[in-house]
Structure formats: structure tokens, C-alpha cells
MITOR-860026 format. One line per 8 residues: number of its first residue (from 1); their letters; for each residue y, z, x of N, C-alpha, C, CB. Coordinates in Angstrom, 3 decimals, always signed. Atoms other than C-alpha are relative to their C-alpha. Glycine has a CB too. Layout:
BEGIN
NUM = A = Y Z X Y Z X Y Z X Y Z X ~ ...
//
This chain:
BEGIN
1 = XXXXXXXX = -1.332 -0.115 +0.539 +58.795 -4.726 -48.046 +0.994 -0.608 +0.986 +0.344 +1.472 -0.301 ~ -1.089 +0.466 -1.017 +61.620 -6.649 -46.713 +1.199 +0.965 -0.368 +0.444 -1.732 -0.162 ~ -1.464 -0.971 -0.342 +64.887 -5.484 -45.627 +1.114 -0.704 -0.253 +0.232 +0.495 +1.562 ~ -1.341 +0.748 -0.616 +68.911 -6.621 -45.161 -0.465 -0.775 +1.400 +1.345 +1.256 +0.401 ~ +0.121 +0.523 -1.659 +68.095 -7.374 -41.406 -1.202 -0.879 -0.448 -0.406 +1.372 +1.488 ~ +0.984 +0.961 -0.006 +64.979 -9.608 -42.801 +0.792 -0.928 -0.078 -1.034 -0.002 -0.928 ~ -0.985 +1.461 +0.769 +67.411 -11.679 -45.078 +1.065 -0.307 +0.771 +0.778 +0.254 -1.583 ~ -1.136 +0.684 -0.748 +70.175 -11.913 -42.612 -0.838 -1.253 +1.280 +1.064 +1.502 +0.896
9 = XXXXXXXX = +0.703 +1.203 -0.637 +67.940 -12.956 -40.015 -0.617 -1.310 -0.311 -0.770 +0.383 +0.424 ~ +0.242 +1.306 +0.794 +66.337 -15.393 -42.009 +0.849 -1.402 -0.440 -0.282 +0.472 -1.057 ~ -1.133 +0.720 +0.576 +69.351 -16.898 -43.362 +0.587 -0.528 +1.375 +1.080 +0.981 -0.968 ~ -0.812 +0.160 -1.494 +70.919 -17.162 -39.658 -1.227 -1.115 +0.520 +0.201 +1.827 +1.210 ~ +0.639 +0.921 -0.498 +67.993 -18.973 -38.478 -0.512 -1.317 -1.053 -1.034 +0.730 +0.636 ~ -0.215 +1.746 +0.669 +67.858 -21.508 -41.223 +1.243 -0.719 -0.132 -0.403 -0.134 -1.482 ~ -1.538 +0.943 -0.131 +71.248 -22.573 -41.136 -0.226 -0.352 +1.889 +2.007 +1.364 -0.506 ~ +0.636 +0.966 -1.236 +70.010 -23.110 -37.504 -0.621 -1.537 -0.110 -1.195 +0.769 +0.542
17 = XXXXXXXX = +0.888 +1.561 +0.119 +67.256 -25.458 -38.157 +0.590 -0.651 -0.650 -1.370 -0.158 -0.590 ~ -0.913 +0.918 +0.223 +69.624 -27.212 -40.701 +0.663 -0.887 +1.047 +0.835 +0.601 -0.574 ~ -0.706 +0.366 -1.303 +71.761 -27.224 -38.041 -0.354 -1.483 +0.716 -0.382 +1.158 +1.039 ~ +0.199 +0.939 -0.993 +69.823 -29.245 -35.597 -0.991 -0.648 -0.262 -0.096 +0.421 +1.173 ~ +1.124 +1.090 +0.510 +67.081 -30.776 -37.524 +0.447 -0.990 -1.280 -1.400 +0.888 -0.530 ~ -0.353 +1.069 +1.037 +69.133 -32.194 -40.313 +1.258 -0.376 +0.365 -0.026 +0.430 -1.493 ~ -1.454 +0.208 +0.387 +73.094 -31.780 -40.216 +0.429 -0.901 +2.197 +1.064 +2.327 -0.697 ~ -0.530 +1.308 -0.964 +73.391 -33.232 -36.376 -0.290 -1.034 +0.298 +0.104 +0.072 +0.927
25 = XXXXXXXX = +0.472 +1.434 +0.133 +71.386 -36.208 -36.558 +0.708 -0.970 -0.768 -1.218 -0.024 -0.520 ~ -0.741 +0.556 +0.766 +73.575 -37.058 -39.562 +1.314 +0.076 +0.471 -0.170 +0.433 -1.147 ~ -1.708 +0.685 -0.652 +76.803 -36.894 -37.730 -0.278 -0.314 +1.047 +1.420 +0.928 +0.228 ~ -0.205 +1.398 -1.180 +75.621 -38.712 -34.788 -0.260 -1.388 -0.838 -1.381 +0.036 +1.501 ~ +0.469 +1.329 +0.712 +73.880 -41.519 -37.456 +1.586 -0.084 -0.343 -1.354 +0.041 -1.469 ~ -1.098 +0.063 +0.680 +77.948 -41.192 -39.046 +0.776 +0.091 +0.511 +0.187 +0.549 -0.751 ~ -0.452 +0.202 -0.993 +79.524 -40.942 -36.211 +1.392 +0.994 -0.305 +0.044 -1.537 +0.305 ~ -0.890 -0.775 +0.059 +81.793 -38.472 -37.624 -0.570 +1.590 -0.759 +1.102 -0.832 -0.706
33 = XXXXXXXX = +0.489 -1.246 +0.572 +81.713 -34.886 -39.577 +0.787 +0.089 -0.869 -0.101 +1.169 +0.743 ~ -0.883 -0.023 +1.510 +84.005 -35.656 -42.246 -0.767 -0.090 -0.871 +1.006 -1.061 -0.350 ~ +0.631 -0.351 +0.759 +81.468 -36.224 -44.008 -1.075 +0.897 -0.673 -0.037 -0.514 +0.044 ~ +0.855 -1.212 -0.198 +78.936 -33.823 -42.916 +0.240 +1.321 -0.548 -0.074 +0.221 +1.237 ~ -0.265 -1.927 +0.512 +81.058 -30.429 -43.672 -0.522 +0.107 -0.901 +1.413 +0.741 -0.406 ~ +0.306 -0.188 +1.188 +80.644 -30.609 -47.150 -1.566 +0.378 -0.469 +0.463 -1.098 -0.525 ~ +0.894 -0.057 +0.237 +76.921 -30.922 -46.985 -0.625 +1.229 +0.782 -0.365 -1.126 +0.063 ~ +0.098 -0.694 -1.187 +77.007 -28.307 -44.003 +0.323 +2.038 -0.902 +1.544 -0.879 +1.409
41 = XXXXXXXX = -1.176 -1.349 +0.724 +79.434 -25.812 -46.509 -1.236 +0.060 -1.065 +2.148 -0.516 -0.848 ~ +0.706 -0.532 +1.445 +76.555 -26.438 -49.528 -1.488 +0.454 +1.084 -0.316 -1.644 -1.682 ~ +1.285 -0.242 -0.321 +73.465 -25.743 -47.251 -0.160 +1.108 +0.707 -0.537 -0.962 +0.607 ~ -0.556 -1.060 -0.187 +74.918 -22.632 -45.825 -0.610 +1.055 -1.170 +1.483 -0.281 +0.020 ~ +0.365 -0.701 +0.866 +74.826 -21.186 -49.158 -0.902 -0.031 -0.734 +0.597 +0.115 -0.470 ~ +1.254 +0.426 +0.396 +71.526 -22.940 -50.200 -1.363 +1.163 +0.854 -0.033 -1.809 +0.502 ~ +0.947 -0.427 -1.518 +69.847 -21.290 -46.667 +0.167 +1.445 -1.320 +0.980 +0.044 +2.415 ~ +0.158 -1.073 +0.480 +71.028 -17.837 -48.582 -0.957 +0.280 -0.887 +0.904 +0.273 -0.366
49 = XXXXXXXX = +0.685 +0.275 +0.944 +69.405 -18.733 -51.619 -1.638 +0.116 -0.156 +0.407 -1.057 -0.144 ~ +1.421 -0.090 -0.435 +66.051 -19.536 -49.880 -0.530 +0.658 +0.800 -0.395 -0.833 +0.331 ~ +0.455 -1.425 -0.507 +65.947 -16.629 -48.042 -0.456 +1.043 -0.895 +1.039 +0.617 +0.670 ~ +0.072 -0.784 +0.913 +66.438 -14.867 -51.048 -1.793 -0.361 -0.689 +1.435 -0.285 -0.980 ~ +0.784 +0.260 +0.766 +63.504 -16.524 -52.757 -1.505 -0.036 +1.112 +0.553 -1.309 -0.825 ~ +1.249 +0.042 -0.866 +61.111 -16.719 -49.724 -0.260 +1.671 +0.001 +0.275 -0.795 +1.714 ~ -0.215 -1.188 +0.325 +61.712 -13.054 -49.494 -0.342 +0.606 -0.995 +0.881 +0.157 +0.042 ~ -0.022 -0.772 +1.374 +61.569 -12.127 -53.038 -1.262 +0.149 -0.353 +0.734 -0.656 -1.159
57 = XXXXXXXX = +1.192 -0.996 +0.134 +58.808 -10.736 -55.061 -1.076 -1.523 -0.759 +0.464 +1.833 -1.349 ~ +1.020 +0.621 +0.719 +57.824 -13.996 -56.980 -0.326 -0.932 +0.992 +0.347 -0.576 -1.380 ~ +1.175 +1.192 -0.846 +55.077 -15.816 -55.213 -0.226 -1.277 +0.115 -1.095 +0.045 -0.299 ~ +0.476 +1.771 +0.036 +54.659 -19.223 -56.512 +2.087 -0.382 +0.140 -1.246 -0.795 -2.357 ~ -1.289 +0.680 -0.655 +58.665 -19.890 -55.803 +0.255 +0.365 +1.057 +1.153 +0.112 -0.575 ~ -0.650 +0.019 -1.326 +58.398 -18.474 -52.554 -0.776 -1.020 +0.690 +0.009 +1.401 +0.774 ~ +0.637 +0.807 -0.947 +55.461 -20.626 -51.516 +0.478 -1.536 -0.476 -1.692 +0.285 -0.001 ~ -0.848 +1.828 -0.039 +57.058 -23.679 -53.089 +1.438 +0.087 +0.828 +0.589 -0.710 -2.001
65 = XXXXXXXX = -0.995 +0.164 -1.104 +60.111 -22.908 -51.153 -0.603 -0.101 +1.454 +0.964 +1.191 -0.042 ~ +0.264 +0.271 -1.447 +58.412 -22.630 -48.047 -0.604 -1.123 +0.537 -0.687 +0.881 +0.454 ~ +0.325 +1.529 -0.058 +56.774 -26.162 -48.539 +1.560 -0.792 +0.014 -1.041 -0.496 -1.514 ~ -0.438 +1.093 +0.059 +59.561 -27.567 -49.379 +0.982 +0.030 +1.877 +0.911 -0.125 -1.681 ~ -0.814 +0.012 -1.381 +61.518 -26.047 -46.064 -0.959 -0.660 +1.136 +0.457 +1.661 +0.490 ~ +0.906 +0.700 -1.184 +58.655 -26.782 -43.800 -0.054 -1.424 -0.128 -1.521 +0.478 +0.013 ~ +0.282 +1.628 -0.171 +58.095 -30.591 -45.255 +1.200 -0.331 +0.756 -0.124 -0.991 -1.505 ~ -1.234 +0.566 -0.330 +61.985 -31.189 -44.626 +0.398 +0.788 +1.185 +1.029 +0.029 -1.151
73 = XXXXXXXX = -0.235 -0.474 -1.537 +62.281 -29.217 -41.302 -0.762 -0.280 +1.201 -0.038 +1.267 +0.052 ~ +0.957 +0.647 -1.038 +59.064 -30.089 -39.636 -0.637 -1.301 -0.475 -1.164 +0.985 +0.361 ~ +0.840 +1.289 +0.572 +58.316 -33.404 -41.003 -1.000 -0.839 +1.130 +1.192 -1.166 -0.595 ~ +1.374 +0.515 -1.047 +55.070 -35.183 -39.522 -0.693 -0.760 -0.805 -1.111 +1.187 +0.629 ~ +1.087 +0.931 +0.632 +52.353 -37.621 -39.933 -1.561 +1.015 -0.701 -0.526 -1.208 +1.510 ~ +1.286 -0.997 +0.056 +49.602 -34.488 -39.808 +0.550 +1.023 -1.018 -0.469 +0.794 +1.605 ~ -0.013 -1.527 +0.411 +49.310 -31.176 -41.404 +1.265 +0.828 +0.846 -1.629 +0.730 +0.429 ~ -0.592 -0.988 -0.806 +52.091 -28.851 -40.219 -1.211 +1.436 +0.750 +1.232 +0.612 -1.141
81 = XXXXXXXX = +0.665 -1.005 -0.815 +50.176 -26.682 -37.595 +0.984 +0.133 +1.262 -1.586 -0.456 +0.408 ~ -0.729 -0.560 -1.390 +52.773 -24.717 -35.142 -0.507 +0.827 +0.784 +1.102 +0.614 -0.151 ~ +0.197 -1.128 -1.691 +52.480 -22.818 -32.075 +0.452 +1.054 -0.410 +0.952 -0.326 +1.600 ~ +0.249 -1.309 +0.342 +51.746 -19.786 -32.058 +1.589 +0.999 -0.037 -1.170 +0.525 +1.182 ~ -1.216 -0.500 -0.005 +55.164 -18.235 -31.192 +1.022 -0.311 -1.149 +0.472 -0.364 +1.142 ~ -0.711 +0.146 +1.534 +56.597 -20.077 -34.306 -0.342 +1.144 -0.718 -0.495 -1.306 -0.929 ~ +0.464 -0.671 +0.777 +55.000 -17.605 -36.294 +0.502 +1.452 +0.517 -1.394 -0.317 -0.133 ~ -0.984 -0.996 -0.144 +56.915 -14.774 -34.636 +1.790 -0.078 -0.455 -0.151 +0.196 +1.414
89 = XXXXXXXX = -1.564 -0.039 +0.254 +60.279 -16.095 -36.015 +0.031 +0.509 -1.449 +0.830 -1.571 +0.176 ~ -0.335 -0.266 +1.115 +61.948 -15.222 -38.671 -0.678 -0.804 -1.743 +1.349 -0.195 +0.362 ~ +0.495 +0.658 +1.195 +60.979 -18.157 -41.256 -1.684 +0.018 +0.720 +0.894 -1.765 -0.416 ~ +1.242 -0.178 -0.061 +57.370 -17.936 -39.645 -0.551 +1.185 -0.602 -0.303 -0.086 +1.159 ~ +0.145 -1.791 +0.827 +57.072 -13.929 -40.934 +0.237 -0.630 -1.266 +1.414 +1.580 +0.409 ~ -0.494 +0.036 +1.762 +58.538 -15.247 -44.278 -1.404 -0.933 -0.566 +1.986 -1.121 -0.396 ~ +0.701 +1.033 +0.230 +56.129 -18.269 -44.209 -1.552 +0.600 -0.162 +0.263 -1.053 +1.134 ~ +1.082 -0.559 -0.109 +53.251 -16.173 -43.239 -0.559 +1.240 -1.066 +0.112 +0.355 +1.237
97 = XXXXXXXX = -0.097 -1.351 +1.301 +54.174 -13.082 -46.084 -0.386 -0.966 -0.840 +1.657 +0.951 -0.533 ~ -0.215 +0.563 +1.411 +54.166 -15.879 -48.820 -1.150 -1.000 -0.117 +1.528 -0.738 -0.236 ~ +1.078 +0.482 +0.241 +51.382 -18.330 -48.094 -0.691 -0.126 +0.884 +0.026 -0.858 -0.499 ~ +0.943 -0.489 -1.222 +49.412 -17.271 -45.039 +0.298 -1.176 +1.166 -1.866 +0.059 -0.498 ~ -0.564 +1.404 -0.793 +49.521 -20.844 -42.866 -0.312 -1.106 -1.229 -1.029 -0.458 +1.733 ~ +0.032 +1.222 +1.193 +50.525 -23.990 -44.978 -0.936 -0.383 -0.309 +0.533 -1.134 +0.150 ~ +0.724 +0.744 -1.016 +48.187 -25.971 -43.691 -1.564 -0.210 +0.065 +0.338 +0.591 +1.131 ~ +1.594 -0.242 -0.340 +44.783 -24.259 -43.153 -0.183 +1.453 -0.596 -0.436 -0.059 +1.839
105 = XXXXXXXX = +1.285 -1.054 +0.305 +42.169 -21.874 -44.738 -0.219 +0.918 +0.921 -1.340 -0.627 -0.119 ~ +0.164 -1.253 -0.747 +41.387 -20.056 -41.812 +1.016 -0.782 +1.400 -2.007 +0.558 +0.335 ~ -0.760 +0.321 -1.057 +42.996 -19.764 -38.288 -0.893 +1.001 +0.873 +1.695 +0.212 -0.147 ~ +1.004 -0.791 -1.601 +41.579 -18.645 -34.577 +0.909 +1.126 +0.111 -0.063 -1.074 +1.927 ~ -0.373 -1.402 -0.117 +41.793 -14.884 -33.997 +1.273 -0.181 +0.856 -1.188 +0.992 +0.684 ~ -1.475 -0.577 -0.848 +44.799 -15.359 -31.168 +1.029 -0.626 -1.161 +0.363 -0.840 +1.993 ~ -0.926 +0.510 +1.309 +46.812 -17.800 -34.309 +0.451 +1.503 -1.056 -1.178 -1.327 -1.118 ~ -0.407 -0.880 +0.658 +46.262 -14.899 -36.507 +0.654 +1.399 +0.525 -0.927 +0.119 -0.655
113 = XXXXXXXX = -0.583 -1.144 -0.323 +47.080 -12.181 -34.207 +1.380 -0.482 +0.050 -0.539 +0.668 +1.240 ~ -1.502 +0.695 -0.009 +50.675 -14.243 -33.706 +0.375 -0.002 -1.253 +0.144 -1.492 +0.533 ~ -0.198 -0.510 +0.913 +50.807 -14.069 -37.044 +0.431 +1.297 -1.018 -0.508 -0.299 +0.011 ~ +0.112 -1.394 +0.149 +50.216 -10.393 -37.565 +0.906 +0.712 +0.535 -1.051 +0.451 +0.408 ~ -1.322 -0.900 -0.945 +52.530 -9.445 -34.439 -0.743 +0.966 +0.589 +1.376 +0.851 -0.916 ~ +0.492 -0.409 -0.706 +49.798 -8.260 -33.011 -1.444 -0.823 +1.235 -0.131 +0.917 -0.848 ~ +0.648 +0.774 -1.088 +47.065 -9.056 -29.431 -1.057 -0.567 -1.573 -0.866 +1.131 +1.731 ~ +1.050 +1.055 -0.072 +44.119 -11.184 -29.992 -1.360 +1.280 -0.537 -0.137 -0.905 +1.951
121 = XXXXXXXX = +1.004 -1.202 +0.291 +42.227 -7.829 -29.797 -0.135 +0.633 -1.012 +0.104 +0.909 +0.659 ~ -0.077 -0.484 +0.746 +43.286 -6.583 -32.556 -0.291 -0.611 -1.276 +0.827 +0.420 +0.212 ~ +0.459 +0.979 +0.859 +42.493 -9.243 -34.764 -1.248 +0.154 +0.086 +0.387 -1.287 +0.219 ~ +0.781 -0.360 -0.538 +39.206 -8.408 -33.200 -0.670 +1.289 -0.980 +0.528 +0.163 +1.281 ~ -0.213 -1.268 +0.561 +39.511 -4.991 -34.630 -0.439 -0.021 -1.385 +1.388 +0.416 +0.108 ~ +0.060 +0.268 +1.548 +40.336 -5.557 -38.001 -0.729 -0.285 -0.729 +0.503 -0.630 -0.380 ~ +0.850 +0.481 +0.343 +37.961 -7.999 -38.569 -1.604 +0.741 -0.178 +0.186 -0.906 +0.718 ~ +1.080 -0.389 -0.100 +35.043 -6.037 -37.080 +0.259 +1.550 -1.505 -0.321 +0.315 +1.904
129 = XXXXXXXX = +0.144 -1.528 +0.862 +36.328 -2.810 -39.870 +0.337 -0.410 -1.136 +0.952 +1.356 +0.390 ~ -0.090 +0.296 +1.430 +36.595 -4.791 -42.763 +1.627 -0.431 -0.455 -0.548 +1.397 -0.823 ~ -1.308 +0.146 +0.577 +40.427 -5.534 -42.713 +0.786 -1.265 -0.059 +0.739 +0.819 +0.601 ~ +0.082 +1.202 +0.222 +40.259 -8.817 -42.194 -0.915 -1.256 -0.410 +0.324 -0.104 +0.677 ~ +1.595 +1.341 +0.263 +37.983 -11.937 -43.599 -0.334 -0.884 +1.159 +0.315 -1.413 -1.335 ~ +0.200 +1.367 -1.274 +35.953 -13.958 -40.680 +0.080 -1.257 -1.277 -2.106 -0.008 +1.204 ~ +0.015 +1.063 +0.772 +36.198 -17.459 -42.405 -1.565 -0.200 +0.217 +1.062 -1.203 +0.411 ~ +1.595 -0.266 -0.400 +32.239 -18.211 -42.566 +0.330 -1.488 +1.372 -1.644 -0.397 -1.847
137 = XXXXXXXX = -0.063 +0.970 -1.279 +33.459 -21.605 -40.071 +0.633 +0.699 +1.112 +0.842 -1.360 -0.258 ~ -0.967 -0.725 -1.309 +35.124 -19.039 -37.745 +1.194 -0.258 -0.148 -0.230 -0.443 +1.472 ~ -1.488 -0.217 +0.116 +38.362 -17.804 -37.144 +0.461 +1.030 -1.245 +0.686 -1.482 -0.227 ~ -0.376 -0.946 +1.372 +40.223 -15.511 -39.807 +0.530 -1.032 -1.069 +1.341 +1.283 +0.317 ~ -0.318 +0.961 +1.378 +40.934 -16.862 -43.570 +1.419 +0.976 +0.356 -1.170 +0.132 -1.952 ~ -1.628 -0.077 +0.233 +44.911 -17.159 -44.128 +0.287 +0.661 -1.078 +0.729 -1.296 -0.164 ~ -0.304 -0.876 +1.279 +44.398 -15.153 -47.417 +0.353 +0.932 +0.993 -1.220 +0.433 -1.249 ~ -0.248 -0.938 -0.551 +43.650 -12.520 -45.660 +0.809 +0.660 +0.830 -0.538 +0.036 +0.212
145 = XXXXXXXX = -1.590 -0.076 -0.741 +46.423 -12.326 -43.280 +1.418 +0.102 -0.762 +0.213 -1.329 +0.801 ~ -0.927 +0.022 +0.912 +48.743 -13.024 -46.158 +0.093 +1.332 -0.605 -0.239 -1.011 -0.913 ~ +0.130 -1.046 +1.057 +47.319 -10.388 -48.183 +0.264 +1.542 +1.060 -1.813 -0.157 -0.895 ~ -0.546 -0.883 -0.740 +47.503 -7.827 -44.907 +1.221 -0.070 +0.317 -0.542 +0.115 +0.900 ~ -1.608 -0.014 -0.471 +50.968 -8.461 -44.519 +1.000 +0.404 -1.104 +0.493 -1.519 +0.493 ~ -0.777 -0.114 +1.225 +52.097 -8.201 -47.895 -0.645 +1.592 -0.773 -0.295 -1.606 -1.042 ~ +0.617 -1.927 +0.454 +49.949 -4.380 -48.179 +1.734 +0.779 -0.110 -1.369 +1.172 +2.029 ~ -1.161 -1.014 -0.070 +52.355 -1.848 -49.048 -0.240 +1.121 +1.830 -0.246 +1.219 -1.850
153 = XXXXX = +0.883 -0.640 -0.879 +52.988 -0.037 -45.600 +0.503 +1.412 -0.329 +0.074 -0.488 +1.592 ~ -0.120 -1.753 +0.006 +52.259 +3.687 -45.098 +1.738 +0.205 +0.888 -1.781 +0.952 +1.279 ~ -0.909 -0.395 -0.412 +55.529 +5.483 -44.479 -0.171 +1.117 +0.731 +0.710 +0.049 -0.792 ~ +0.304 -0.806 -0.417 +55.741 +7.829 -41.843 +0.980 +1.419 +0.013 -0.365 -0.551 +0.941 ~ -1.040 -1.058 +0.169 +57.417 +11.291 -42.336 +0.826 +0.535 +1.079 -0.574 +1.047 -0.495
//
């Protein structure tokens, strides 16, 4: 279950990466920001939007939103595969609730524990008690990580 403090955070750190992966490259290429605001003022309230929907309950528009943010934020010749600490941010948690890693089928136990938000060991754990899938090539499957993250959690009284 997400929260307010998910979606703010979320929203705050994509108007980041806008920020500095799209909107300042285009006013140094333009050499000004007259033209920039405007696109700066609609992607602001776009970022909300796709927080909302990465967040939200339906699945196939959160994982097409999160393709489309990752193609146009991390664009590359390869597969998007980040470092491990990506996956502790804000759009990494969102990315990781909605379609496990873009990318890849399975991932190496320390990937998925960064994932999880928890050690290496514990991935360890899980795996050995049934709570996670080994991939049969090694490493943990990204369902499974998806699907442990998105469990309803126990509330504590």
C-alpha cells in the first residue's frame, strides 16, 4: 500500500530527473529558458500524474508508465540495468512494485536484496523458506520480488 509521503516523494524526485536529464540540456541547447518554462510548468504537473499512475492500483498503466519514464530518463544503447542503490529511490520502489526490474527475468541475490530494502542475507532467507523464486539460471526471478512487494503487509497492533 502506498502512502501521501510515497506520492510526494515520487513526484519531487521526478521533476528532478526532468530537471536535469531533460529540461537543462534544453536550455543550454536554447540558450535561453523562455522557452523552456512552459514545458518545465506542463511536466511538473505531468510528474504528478505519473506518480499517480505508477502508484496506482492498475498494473499494465503503471508498467507502461514506468517504461516509458525509464526509456526517456535513462536512455541507452543496452537494456536499462542500474546500480543497485537506484533501486532504493523513490522511482526505483515504484519501478520495482510495478514490474520487478525492466530489463531482466531474474537478478543476483545482493540486486534483489536492494530491491527489497533489505541485506544480501536475507534474500538468502527467503529464498531458502519458499518466499522467494531461485531463477533455475541463478539469482532471484523479478516476479517474485514484484509479487513480494506488492503482498498486502501485516499490520501491527
Amino acid at each position: 500500500m502506498t502512502t501521501t509521503k510515497d506520492h510526494v516523494e515520487l513526484v519531487a524526485e521526478l521533476v528532478r530527473l526532468l530537471e536535469t536529464r531533460i529540461l537543462d540540456p534544453l536550455e543550454i541547447l536554447l540558450a535561453s529558458d523562455e522557452h523552456v518554462d512552459p514545458i518545465r510548468a506542463r511536466l511538473r504537473v505531468e510528474a504528478e500524474v505519473w506518480a499517480a499512475q505508477l502508484l496506482g492500483p492498475d498494473r499494465e498503466r503503471a508498467t507502461h508508465t514506468a517504461a516509458r519514464l525509464v526509456g526517456a530518463l535513462f536512455p541507452g544503447d543496452g537494456p536499462f540495468d542500474p546500480p543497485e542503490p537506484w533501486w532504493r529511490t523513490a522511482l526505483g520502489r515504484a519501478v520495482a512494485r510495478t514490474s520487478g526490474h525492466p530489463s531482466a527475468a531474474a537478478v543476483s541475490y545482493s540486486t534483489a536484496g536492494a530491491m527489497l530494502g533489505i541485506t544480501r542475507q536475507g534474500v538468502h532467507d527467503l529464498v531458502k523458506r519458499g518466499k522467494l523464486d531461485k531463477h533455475p539460471e541463478g539469482g532471484v526471478t523479478t516476479s517474485s520480488i514484484r509479487d513480494r512487494l506488492n503482498r498486502p503487509q501485516e499490520s501491527t497492533p
